[in-house]
C-alpha positions as CSV (number, residue, x, y, z in Angstrom):
1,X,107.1,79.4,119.7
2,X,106.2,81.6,122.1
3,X,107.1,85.2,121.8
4,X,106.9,87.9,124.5
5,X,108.0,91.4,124.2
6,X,109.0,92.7,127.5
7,X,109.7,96.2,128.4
8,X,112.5,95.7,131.4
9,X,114.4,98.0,133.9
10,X,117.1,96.0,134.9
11,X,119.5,97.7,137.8
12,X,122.5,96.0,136.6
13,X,123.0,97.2,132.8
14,X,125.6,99.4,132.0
15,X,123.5,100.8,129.0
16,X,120.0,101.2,131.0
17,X,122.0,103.0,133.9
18,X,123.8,105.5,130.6
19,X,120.5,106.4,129.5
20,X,118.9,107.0,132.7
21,X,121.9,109.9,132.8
22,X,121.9,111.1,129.3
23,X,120.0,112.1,126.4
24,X,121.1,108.8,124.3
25,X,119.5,105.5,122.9
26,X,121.2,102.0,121.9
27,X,119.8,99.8,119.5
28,X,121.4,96.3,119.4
29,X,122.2,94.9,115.7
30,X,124.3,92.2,116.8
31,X,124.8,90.1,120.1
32,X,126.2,87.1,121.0
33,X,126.5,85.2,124.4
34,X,129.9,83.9,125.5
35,X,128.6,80.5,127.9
36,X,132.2,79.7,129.0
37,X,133.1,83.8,129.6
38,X,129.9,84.7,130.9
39,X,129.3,88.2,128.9
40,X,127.6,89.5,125.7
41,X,129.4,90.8,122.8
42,X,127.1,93.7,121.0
43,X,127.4,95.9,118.3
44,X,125.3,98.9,119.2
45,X,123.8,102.2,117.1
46,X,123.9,104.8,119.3
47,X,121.8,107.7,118.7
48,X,122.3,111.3,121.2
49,X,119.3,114.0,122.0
50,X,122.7,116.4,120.2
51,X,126.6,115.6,120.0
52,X,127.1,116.8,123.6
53,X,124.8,114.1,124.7
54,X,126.7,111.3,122.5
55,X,129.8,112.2,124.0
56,X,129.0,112.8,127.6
57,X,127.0,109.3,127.3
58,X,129.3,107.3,125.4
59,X,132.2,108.5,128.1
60,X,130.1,107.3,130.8
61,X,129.5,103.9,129.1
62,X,132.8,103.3,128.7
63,X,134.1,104.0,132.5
64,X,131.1,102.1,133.4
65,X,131.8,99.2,136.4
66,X,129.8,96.5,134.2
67,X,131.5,97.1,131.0
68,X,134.1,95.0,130.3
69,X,135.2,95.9,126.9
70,X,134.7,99.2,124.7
71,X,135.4,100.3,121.4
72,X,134.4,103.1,119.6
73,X,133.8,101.8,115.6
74,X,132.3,104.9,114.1
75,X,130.5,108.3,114.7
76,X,128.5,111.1,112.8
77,X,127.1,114.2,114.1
78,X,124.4,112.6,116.7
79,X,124.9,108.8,116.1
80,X,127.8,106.0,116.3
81,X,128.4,102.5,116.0
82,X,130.1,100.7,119.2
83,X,131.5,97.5,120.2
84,X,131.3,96.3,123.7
85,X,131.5,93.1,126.0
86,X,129.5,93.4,128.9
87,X,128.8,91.2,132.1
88,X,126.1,88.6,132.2
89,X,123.1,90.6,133.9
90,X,120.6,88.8,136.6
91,X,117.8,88.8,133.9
92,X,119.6,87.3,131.1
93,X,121.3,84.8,133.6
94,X,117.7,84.1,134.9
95,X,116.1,83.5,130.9
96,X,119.2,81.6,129.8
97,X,118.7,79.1,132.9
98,X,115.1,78.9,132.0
99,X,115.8,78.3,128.6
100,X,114.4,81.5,126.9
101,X,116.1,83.0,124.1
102,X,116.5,86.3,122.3
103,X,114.5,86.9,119.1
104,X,114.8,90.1,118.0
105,X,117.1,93.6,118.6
106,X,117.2,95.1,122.0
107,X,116.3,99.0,122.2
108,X,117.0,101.1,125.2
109,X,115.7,104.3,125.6
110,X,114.8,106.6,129.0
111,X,116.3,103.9,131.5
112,X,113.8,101.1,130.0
113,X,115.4,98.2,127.7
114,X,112.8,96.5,125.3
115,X,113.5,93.1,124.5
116,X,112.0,90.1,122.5
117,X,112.2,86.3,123.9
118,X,111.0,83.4,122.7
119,X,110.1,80.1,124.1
120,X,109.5,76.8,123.0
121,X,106.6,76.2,125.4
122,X,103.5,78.3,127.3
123,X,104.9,76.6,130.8
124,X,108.2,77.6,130.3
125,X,107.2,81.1,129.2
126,X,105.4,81.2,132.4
127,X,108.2,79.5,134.5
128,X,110.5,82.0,133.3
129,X,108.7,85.2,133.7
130,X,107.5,84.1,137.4
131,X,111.7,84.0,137.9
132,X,112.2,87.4,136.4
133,X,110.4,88.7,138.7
134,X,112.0,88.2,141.7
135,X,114.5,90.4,140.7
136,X,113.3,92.4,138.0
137,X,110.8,95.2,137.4
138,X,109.2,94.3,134.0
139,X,105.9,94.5,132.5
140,X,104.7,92.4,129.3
141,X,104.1,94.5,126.0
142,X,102.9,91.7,124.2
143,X,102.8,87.9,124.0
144,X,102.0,85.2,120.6
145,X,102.3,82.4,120.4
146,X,103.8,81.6,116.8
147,X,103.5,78.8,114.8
148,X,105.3,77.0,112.4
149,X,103.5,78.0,109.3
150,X,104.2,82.2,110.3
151,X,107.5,81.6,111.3
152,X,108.4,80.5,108.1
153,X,106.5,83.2,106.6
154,X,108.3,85.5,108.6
155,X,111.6,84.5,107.0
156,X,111.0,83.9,103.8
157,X,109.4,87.3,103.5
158,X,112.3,88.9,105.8
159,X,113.7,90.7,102.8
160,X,110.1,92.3,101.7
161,X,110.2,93.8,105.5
162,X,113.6,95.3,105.3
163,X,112.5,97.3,102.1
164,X,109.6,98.4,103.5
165,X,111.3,99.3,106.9
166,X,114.3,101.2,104.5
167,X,111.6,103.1,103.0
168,X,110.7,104.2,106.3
169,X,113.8,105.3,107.2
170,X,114.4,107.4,103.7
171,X,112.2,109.5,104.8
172,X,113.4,112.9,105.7
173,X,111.9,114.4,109.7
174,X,109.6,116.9,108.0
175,X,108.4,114.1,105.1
176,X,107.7,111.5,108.1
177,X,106.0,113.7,110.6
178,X,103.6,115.5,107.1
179,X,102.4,111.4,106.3
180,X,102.1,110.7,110.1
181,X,99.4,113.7,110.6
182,X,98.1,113.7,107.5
183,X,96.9,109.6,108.1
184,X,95.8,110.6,112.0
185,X,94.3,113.7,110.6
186,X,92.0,111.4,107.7
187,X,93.5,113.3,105.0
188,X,93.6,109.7,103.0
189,X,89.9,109.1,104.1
190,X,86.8,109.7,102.2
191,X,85.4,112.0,102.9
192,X,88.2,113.8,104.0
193,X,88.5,115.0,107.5
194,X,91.4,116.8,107.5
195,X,92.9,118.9,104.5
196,X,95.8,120.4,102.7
197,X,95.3,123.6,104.3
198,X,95.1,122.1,107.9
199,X,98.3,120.5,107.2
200,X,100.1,123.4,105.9
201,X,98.3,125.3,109.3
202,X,99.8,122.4,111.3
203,X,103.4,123.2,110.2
204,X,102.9,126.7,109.3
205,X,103.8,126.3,105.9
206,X,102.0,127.2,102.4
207,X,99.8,125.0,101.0
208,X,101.8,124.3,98.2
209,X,105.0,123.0,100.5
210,X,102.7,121.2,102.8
211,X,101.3,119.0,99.1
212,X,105.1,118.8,98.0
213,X,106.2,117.1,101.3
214,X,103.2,114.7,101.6
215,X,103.7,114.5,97.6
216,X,107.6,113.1,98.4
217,X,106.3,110.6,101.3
218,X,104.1,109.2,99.7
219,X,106.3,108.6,96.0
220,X,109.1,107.0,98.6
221,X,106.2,104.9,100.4
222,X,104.7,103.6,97.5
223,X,108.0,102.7,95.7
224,X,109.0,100.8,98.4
225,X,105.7,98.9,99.0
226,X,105.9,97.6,94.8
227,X,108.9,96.5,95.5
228,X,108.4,94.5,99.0
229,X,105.5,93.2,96.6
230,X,107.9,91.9,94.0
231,X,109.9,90.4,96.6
232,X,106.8,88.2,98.5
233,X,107.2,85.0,99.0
């Protein structure tokens, strides 16, 4: 299989012209085409820059020309979960006609949609994203060619990357930024070139909070990675 992130601005997608307006992002977990209708169900998370943004951009989604369908399943502070059935856009048209398909989530953030296709060929790849763009602005993030032996591994171990990528996302904002500087920084190298005390400068915190944050990330991390091991296929 060939798999090809692309990063995509297409001029026909109801989400892609809401964030282009709005502070707001959409993260696919669920889609499904509809050959005989001609539209995609999805069940989006919707994140907002603050509330007002959410509500402004989810108002504008829903009055939205292309959108067909609409329906509000749950909301939080800055986030919700939606429902919608939209139209068949020109690039999905062009990759289902080229017989491309759609491995992974779609994310659309800032006017851009980032989406991951696979094909079962390299000429068809290449057929396919000589079509796109005729009519599309896109640019290729990435491109592998997977084969049949990682493809397995990728599902059998599925369950080990979802614990890892929950760990992640236990993090608190202040946890997850302290581990992300303190790895750029070489804190975990030896010797060290970074230290507590830059840390704790970095944040403008005492030493002491800056160690108990890092202290926290890294428990969660590790916990997480012992049990993705146990879980290896």
């Amino acid at each position: 299989m060939i798999d090809v992130a692309l990063n995509m601005r297409q001029y026909d997608c109801p989400f892609i012209d809401t964030t282009d307006d709005h502070g707001i992002a959409f993260a696919a977990s669920h889609w499904e085409f509809n050959p005989h209708a001609e539209h995609l169900e999805t069940r989006m998370v919707v994140e907002g820059d603050d509330r007002g943004e959410l509500d402004s951009g989810l108002s504008a989604l829903r009055d939205h020309q292309h959108m067909q369908s609409f329906d509000l399943l749950a909301k939080r502070d800055g986030a919700a979960q939606i429902r919608t059935v939209i139209e068949k856009t020109d690039a999905m048209d062009t990759i289902r006609r080229n017989d491309g398909y759609i491995t992974g989530p779609f994310h659309i953030r800032d006017g851009r949609e980032t989406w991951r296709v696979g094909f079962d060929s390299t000429s068809v790849a290449d057929d396919t994203l000589a079509a796109l763009e005729r009519d599309n602005e896109f640019r290729v993030e990435s491109r592998e060619d997977t084969s049949l032996f990682e493809m397995t591994d990728i599902m059998q171990n599925a369950g080990a990357a979802m614990t890892l990528v929950n760990g992640c996302r236990d993090l608190s904002e202040t946890e997850r930024r302290t581990l992300e500087s303190a790895v750029q920084g070489g804190y975990f190298e030896s010797p060290r070139s970074a230290t507590l005390g830059d840390l704790a400068d970095e944040f403008d915190v005492s030493k002491p909070a800056a160690s108990k944050n890092l202290r926290r990330a890294e428990r969660k991390m590790v916990e997480r990675v012992v049990t993705a091991l146990d879980d290896l296929e």
